[in-house]
C-alpha positions in Angstrom: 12.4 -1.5 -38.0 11.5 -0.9 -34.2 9.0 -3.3 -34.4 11.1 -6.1 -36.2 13.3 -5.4 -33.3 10.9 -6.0 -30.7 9.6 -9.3 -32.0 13.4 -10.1 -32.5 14.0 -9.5 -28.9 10.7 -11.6 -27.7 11.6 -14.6 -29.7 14.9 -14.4 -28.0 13.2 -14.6 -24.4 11.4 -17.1 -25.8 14.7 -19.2 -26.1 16.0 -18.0 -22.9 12.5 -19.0 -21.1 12.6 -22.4 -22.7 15.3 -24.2 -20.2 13.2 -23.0 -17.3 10.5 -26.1 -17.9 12.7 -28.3 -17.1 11.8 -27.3 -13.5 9.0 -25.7 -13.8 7.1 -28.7 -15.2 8.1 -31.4 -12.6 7.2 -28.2 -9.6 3.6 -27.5 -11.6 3.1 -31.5 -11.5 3.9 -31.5 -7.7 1.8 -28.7 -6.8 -1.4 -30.5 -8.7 -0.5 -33.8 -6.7 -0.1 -32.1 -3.4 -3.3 -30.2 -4.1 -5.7 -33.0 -4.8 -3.8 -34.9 -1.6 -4.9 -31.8 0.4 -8.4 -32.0 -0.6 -8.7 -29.5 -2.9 -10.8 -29.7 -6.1 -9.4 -29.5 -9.3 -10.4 -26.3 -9.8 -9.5 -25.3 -6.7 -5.8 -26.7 -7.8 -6.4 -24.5 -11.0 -7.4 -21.3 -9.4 -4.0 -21.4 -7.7 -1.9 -21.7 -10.8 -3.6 -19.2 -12.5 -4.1 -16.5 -10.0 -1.2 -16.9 -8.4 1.7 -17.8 -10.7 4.3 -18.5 -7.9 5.0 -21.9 -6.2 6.7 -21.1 -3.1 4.0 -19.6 -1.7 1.3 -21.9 -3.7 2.8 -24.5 -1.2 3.1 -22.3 1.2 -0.5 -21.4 1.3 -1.4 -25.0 1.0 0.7 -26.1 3.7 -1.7 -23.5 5.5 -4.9 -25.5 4.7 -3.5 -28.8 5.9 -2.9 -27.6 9.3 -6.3 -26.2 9.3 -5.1 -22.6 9.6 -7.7 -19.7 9.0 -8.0 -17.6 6.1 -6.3 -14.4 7.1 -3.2 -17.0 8.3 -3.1 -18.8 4.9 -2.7 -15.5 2.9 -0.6 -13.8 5.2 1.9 -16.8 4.7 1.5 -17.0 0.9 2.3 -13.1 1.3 5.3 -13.6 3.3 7.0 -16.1 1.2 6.3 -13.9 -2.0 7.0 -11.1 -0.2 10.4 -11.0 -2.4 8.0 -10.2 -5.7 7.9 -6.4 -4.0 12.0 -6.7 -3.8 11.8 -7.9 -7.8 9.4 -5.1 -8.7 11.6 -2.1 -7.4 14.4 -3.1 -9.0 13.0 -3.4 -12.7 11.8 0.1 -11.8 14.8 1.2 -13.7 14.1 -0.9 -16.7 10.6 -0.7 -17.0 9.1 2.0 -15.3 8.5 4.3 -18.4 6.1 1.3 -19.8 2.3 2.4 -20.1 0.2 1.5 -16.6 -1.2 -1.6 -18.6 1.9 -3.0 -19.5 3.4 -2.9 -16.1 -0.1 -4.8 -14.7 1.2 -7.1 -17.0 4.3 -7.3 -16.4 3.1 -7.6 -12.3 1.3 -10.4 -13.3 4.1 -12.5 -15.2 6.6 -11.4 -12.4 8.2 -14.6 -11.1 11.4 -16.2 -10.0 12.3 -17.0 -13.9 11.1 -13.9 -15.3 12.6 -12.0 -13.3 16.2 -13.7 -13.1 16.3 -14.0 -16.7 15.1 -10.3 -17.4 17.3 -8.4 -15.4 20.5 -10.6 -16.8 19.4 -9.6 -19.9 19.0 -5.8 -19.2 22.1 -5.4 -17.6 23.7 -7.1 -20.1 22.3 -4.8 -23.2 22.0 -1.4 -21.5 21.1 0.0 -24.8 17.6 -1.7 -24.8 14.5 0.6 -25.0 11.8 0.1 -22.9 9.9 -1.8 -25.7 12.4 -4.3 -26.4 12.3 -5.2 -22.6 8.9 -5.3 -22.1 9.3 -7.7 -25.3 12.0 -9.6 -24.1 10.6 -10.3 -20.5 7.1 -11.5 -22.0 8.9 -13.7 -24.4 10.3 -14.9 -21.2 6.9 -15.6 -20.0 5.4 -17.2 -22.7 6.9 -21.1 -22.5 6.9 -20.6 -18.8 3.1 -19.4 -17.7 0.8 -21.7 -19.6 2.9 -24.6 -19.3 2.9 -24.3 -15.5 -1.1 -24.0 -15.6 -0.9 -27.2 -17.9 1.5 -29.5 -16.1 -0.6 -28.4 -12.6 -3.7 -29.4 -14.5 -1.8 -32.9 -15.6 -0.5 -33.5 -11.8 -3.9 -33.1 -10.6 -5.7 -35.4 -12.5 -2.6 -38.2 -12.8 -1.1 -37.5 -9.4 -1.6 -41.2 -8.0 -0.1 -42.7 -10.9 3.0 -40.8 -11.3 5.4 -43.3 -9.3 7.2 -42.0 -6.0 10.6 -42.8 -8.1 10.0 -39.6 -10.3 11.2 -37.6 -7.5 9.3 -34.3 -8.3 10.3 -32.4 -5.3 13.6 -32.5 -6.5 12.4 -29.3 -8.6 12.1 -26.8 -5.9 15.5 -26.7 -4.5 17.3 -26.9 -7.4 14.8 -24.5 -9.4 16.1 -21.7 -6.4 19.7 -23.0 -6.6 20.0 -22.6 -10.6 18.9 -18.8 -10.3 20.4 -17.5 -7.2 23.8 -18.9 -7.9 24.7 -17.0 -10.9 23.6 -13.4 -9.4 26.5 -13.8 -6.4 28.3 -11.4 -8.0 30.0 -9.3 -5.4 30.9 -9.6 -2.0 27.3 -8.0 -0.5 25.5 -10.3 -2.5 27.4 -13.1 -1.0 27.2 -12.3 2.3 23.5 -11.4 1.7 22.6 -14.8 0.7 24.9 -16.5 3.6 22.7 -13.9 6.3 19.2 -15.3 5.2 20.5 -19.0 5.0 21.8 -18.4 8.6 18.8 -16.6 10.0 16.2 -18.4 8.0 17.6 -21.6 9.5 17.8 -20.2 12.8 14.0 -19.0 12.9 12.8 -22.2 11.3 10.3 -22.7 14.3 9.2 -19.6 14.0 5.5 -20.0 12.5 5.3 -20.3 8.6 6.7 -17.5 6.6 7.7 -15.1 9.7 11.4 -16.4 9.7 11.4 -15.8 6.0 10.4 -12.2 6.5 13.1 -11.7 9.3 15.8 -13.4 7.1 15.3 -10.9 3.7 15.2 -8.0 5.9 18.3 -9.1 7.9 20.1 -10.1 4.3 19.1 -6.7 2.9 20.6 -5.1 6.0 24.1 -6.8 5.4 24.6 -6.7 2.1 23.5 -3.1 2.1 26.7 -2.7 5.3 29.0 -4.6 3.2 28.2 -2.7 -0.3 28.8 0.8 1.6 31.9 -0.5 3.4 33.5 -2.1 0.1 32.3 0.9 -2.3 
């Protein structure tokens, strides 16, 4: 029965993680254009889909090598815009911190944007889940999302200058962001949370590449942690 259940549960993340292609396909492609425009070799392009699993900071990093910067500046903006992974990890703590060491290095590795908006909807939603069923449900999430990313960054590098300018493909990021952030405003902190790092992020936009990023999480965790006190 238990393991019925489980494989009931990961085909259902596997339905829930299917919608997400719709951006993550078009962001993959523009990552493997914007690669091989960079001067990176294919494999290059490669290594950073399948290491790294996380576009923000893929272009973040690339970014990086255009301007020339040196190694210790490249990763230390790639950290700073996925600084928000560490933010995702503590809270499935609750959920998933009774799964064996391995599973959680797995889990650490499929940890991204999708996964993670799509797992914790899912577990607050069923409280009654067991561990197993979550670690199920959040690698069913996974499993659409992760090799299609590596594919479609494969297909942008190798057919980047003959996708047409009219396919738009950098329409992906913001709306990728917008579709999962949106839903989770819940409450009053998490409102005014997301309104403080628009307004400081935006402020410290000169700031070099990923610093006002850093500022703005730590300024939004500040307020929405002030309001969530004040209104409790």
């Amino acid at each position: 029965m238990a393991s019925a259940t489980a494989k009931s549960v990961y085909l259902q993340g596997v339905r829930d993680g299917m919608p997400f292609l719709l951006v993550a396909i078009p962001f993959a492609a523009l990552f493997g254009v914007s690669a091989i425009e960079a001067g990176l070799t294919i494999g290059q392009a490669m290594g950073f889909s399948v290491l790294v699993i996380a576009g923000a900071s893929q272009f973040a990093a690339l970014q990086m090598i255009v301007d020339h910067a040196g190694v210790a500046l490249t990763l230390l903006a790639a950290l700073a815009v996925n600084l928000r992974m560490a933010m995702y990890s503590a809270s499935l703590v609750p959920y998933l911190g009774d799964a064996p060491l391995w599973k959680r290095a797995c889990v650490s590795y499929l940890l991204f944007d999708q996964t993670y908006v799509a797992g914790v909807a899912r577990f607050e939603a069923a409280p009654q889940m067991t561990v197993r069923d979550r670690m199920a449900f959040f690698v069913g999430v996974a499993t659409p999302i992760a090799p299609v990313w590596v594919v479609a960054t494969l297909l942008g590098a190798l057919l980047g200058a003959r996708i047409p300018e009219a396919a738009a493909l950098d329409f992906a990021l913001p709306i990728t962001f917008i579709a999962m952030v949106a839903p989770m405003l819940r409450t009053l902190a998490h409102v005014v949370a997301a309104l403080v790092s628009v307004v400081v992020a935006l402020a410290l936009i000169g700031l070099p590449s990923g610093t006002g990023l850093l500022i703005a999480a730590a300024c939004a965790m500040a307020a929405g942690v002030i309001v969530e006190e004040r209104t409790a």
